[in-house]
Structures are given as structure tokens and as C-alpha cells.
C-alpha positions as CSV (number, residue, x, y, z in Angstrom):
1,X,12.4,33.1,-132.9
2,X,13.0,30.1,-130.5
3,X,15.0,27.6,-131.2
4,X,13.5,25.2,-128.4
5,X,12.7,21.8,-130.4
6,X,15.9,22.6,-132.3
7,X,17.7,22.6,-128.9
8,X,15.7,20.3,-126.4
9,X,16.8,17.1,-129.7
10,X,20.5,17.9,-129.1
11,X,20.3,17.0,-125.6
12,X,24.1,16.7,-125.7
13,X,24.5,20.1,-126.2
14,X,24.2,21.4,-122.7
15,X,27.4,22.1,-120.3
16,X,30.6,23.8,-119.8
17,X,32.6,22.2,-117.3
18,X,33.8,25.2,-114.5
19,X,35.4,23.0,-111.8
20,X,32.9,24.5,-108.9
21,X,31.9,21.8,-106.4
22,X,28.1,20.7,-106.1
23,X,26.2,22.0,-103.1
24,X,23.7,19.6,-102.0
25,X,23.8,16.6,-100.6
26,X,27.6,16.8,-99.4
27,X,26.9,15.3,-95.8
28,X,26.5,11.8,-97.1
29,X,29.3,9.8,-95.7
30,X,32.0,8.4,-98.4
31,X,31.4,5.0,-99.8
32,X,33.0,2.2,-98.8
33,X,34.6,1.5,-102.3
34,X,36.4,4.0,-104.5
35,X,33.5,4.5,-107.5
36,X,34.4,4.3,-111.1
37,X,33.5,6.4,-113.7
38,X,33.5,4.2,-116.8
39,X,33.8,7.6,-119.2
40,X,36.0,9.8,-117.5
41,X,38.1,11.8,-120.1
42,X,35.8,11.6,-123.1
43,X,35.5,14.2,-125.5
44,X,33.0,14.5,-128.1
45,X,32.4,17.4,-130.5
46,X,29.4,17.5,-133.1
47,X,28.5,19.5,-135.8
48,X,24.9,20.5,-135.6
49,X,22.7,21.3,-139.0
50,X,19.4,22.9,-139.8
51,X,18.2,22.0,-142.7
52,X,21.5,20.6,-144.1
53,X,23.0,24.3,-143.3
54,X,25.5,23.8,-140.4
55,X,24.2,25.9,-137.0
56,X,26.2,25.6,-134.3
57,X,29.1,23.5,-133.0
58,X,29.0,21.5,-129.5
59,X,31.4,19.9,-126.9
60,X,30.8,17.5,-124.8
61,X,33.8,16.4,-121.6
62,X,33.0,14.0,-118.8
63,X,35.9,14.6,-116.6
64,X,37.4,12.5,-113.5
65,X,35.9,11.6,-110.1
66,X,36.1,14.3,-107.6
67,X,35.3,14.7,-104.2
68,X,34.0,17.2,-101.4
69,X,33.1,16.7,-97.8
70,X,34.1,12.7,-99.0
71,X,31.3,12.5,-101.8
72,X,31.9,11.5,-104.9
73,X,30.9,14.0,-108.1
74,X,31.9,13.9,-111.7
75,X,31.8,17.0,-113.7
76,X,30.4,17.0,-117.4
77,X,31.0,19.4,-119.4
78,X,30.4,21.1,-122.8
79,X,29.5,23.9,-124.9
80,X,27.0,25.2,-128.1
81,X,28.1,28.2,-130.2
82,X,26.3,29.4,-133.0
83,X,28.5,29.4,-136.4
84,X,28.4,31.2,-139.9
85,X,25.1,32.3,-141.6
86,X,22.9,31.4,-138.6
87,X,25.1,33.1,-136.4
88,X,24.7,36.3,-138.0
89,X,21.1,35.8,-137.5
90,X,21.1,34.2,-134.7
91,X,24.1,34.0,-132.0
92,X,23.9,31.7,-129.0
93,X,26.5,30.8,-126.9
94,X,25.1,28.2,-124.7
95,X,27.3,26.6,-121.7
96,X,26.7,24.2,-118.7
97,X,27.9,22.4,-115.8
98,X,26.3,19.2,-114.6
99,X,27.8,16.9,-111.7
100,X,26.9,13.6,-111.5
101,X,26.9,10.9,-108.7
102,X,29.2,8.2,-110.4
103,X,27.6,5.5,-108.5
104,X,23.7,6.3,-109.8
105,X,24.6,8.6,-113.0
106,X,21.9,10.9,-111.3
107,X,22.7,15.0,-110.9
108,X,23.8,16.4,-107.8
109,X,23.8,19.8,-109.5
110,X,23.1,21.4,-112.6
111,X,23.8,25.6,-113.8
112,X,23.3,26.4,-117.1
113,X,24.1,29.8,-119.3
114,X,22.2,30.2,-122.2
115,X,23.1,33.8,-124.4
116,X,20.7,33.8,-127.3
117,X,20.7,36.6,-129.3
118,X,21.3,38.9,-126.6
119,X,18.5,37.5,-124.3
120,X,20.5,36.1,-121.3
121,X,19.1,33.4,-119.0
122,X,20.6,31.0,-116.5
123,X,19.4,28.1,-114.0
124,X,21.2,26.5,-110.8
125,X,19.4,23.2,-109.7
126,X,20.5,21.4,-106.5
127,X,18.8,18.0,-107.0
128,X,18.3,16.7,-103.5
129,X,16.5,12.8,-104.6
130,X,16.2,11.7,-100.8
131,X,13.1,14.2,-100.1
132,X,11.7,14.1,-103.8
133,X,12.9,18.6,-104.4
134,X,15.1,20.4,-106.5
135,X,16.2,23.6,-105.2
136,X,16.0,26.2,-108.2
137,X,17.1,29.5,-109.0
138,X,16.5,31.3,-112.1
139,X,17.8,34.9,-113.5
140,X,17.2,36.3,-116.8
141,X,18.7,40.0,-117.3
142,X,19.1,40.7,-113.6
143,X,16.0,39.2,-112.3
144,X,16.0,36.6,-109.8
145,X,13.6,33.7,-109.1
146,X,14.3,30.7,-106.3
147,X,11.7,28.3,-105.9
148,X,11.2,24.2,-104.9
149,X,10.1,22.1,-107.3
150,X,8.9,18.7,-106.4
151,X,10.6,15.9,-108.6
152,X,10.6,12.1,-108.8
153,X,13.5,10.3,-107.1
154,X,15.1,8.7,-109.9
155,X,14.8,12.8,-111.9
156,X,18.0,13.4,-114.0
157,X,18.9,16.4,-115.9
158,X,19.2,17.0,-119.6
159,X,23.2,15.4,-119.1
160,X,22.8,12.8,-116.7
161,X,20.3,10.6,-118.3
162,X,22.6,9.9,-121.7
163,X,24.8,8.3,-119.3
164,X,22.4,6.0,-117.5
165,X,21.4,5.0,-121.0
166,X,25.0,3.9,-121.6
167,X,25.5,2.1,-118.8
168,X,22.4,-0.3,-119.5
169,X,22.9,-3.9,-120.8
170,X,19.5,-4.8,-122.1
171,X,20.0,-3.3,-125.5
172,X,17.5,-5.4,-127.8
173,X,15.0,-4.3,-130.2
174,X,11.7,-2.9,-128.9
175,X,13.8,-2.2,-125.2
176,X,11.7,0.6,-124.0
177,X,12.9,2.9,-121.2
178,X,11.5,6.1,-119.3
179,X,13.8,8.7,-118.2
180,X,12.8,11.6,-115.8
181,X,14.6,14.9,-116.8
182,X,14.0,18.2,-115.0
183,X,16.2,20.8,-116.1
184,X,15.8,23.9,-114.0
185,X,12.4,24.9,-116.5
186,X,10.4,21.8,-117.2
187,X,9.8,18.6,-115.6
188,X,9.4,15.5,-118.6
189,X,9.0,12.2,-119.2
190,X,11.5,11.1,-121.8
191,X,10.0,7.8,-123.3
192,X,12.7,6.2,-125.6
193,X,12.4,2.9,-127.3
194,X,15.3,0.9,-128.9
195,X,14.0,0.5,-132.8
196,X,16.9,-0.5,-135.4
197,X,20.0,-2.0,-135.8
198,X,21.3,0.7,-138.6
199,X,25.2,1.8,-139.9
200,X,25.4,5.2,-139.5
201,X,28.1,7.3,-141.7
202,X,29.7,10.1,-140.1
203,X,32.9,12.3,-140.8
204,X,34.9,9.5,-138.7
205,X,33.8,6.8,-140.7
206,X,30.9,4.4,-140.2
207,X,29.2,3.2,-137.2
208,X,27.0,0.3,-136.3
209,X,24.5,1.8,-134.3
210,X,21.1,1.3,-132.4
211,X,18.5,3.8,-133.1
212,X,16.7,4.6,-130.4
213,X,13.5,6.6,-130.7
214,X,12.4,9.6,-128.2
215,X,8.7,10.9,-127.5
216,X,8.9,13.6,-124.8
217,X,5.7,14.9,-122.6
218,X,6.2,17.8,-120.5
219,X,4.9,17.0,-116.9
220,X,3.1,18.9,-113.8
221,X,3.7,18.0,-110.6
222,X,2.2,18.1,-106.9
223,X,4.6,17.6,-104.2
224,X,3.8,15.0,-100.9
225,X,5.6,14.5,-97.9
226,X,8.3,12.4,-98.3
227,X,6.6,10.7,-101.0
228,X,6.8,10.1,-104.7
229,X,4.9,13.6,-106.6
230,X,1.9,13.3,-108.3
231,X,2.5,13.3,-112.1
232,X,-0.1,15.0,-115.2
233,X,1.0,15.4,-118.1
234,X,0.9,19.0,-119.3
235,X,1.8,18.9,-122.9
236,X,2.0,15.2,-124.6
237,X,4.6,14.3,-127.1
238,X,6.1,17.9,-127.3
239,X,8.9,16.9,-129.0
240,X,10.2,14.0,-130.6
241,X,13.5,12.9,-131.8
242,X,15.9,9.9,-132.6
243,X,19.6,9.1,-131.3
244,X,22.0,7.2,-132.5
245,X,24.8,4.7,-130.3
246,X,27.2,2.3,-131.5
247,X,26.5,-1.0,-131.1
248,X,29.2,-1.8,-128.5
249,X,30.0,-1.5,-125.3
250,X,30.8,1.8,-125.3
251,X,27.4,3.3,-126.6
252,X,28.7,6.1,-128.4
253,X,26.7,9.0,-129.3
254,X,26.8,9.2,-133.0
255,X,23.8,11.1,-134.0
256,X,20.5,12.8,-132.6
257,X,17.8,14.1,-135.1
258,X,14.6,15.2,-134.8
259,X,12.1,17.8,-137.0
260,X,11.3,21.1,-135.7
261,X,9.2,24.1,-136.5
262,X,11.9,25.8,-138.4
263,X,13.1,22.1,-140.2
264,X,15.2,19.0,-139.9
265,X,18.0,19.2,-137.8
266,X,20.4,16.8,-136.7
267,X,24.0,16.8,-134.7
268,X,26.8,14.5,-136.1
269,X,30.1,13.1,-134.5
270,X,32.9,14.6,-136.2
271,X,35.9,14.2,-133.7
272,X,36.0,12.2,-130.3
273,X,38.9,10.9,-127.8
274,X,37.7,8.1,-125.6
275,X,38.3,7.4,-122.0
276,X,40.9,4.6,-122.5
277,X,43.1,7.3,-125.0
């Protein structure tokens, strides 16, 4: 059984934070100006159901600005474990680091660890943006895999583009927005468009949210020299979701939702600690 559409909608899901420094792109120089890192210190922790039968738990940490060899990295971090019936069924224990340049909320790294149901598989991505590559290496029980894979230069990973989101001011209605996410696996094109004011109850209370709307279309792609790849899309609209974010400046992430091959399933706030606590 894969659990792939269930996992790709609860793109919060993904990371574990581990405190190991990113390895590319370390010889740029330090910027002039300290950055600032707007969400440093949040926690978030969802409850994720499968057709209204809760799945799994997730945490989600953005911690504080670091630095090595004088560049700037944040670490995110968080975690998805499997809980009661479809543990027993089904166990994952899913964890991942990504570290993110706090002046362009784009990934200078990204490992993941995904355990599901004995089948272990993880993926170390060095995003280097500057010459279009991602530097990738796979294992899945003991076998090892490194490869380039050519990448647009605004790519994010399945972390970093949740906080670009956040960060943008033209929330309206019909806002559309295009978000490049490679992930170590596939290369996509997340198309999101902003499509409701709506309240939102969770077990903190209500929210006033914006619902935005995802389509997602799994990409090929042909490197060039120092240029921009050439895009196909491989699969269109593979899966499809919607995410919820309060209506303030902190953009929140309230909700995410989407219908799979094995049901509805959604992931709902139910404890948080923002930056300013």
C-alpha cells in the first residue's frame, strides 16, 4: 500500500531538525546585514486523519539563524509517526531536516528518513541554485544512488516553499502563484491559487483563514549550461489539495486536505507556540 497522495497533501509533515550544518554553497561571503528570520521558534503539531480515523501525528519547528563558514542557514524541523489502528497496519516514522537561506526562504539542504512499514528510504539534496543542480543521494536498505539533477533556480523543497508563501503580501482572491519543489524524488510544479475567505474550526478555536487551492504536475527536466532547464510535464495534476492560513500576518497553517486513493484526509492544528512566545 502507498500512502503517496495521502503524504505528498501534508506537505508539512516532512523534517526532524538534527542540528548538522548544510554543505553546499558555504563559500558565499556573509551579508552585509544580520538576516531575520520572521518564524524562528515556532512550533506546530497537527493531527492527521484518514477518513475521519486519526493516522498519524506531525511536528513542525523552525529554529534560529545559524551560521557556517559566515552563511546564514535556518534549520526546520519536524516529525510524522503513525498512531493507533493504522499503525498497527501501517507504521511510519517519517523525519527530516531542511535548511533554509533566511534571506530567499530557498533550501540549502534537504535529508529525509522515511521508515514505512519496514521499507527504509532516505534522500540528501544539496541545492546549489547558482548553476541550476541539485546534488542527490539516495539509499533504500543499503543501496546507494548519487546523481545531479538539473533544477530551476528559484526550486524549493517540500519545507521551504510554505515559508515563501508566508512571507508574500499579495494575499487577494484569485492570487495565483507557482512554486518549484524538488524533493530528492520528483521535480513539480505546485500551482496554488488563493480561492476563499473561510473560518476554519480547529481544537484551538476558530480561525479566519484563506483557502488556497493546490494542483500539482510532476515535471521532467533537461539540463543546459548555466541556463534555466528545459521543463515537460510528466504527469499533470497528480495530486491535488487545499491549505488553509489565517488571515493575518502571520499566515498560519491551520489546515491541508486533499482526497486520495485510500479517502479524505486532512491535517488539523491542535497545539502551536509562535515565534514572539
Amino acid at each position: 500500500m502507498r500512502l503517496l497522495a495521502f503524504k505528498t497533501a501534508l506537505i508539512l509533515a516532512v523534517s526532524l531538525g538534527s542540528g548538522v550544518a548544510p554543505a553546499e554553497e558555504l563559500s558565499k561571503p556573509a551579508p552585509q546585514q544580520s538576516p531575520e528570520f520572521k518564524f524562528a521558534g515556532e512550533e506546530f503539531y497537527y493531527s492527521a486523519r484518514l477518513n475521519n480515523v486519526e493516522a498519524m501525528r506531525i511536528a513542525v519547528r523552525a529554529g534560529d539563524i545559524k551560521y557556517k563558514d559566515k552563511v546564514a542557514y535556518v534549520p526546520i524541523s519536524g516529525s510524522a509517526q503513525s498512531t493507533g489502528f493504522f499503525h498497527s497496519i501501517y507504521p511510519i516514522n517519517d523525519q527530516a531536516n531542511t535548511f533554509l537561506n533566511p534571506q530567499t526562504y530557498r533550501p540549502l539542504r534537504s535529508e529525509k528518513y522515511f521508515d514505512e512499514k519496514g521499507d527504509v528510504r532516505t534522500y540528501k539534496v544539496d541545492f546549489v541554485h547558482s548553476t541550476y543542480r541539485a546534488r542527490v543521494e539516495r539509499e533504500r536498505n543499503d543501496t546507494q544512488r548519487r546523481f545531479q539533477m538539473a533544477i530551476p533556480g528559484t526550486t524549493h523543497d517540500m519545507i521551504s516553499w510554505f515559508y515563501e508563501l508566508r512571507t508574500r503580501e499579495d494575499f487577494e482572491l484569485g492570487r495565483q502563484m507557482t512554486f518549484y519543489i524538488y524533493d530528492g524524488w520528483k521535480l513539480s510544479a505546485l500551482r496554488a491559487k488563493v480561492v476563499a475567505k473561510e473560518d476554519v474550526y480547529t481544537p484551538m478555536g476558530w480561525f479566519k483563514a484563506w483557502r488556497v487551492d493546490f494542483e500539482r504536475d510532476v515535471l521532467n527536466s533537461r539540463g543546459q549550461r548555466d541556463k534555466e532547464p528545459i521543463l515537460k510535464v510528466r504527469t499533470q495534476r497528480q495530486s491535488t489539495a487545499s491549505l488553509w492560513v489565517s488571515r493575518d500576518e502571520n499566515r498560519l497553517p491551520i489546515k491541508v486536505a486533499v482526497s486520495t486513493p485510500l479517502g479524505n484526509a486532512e491535517a488539523v492544528l491542535i497545539k502551536m507556540k509562535l515565534a514572539s512566545d
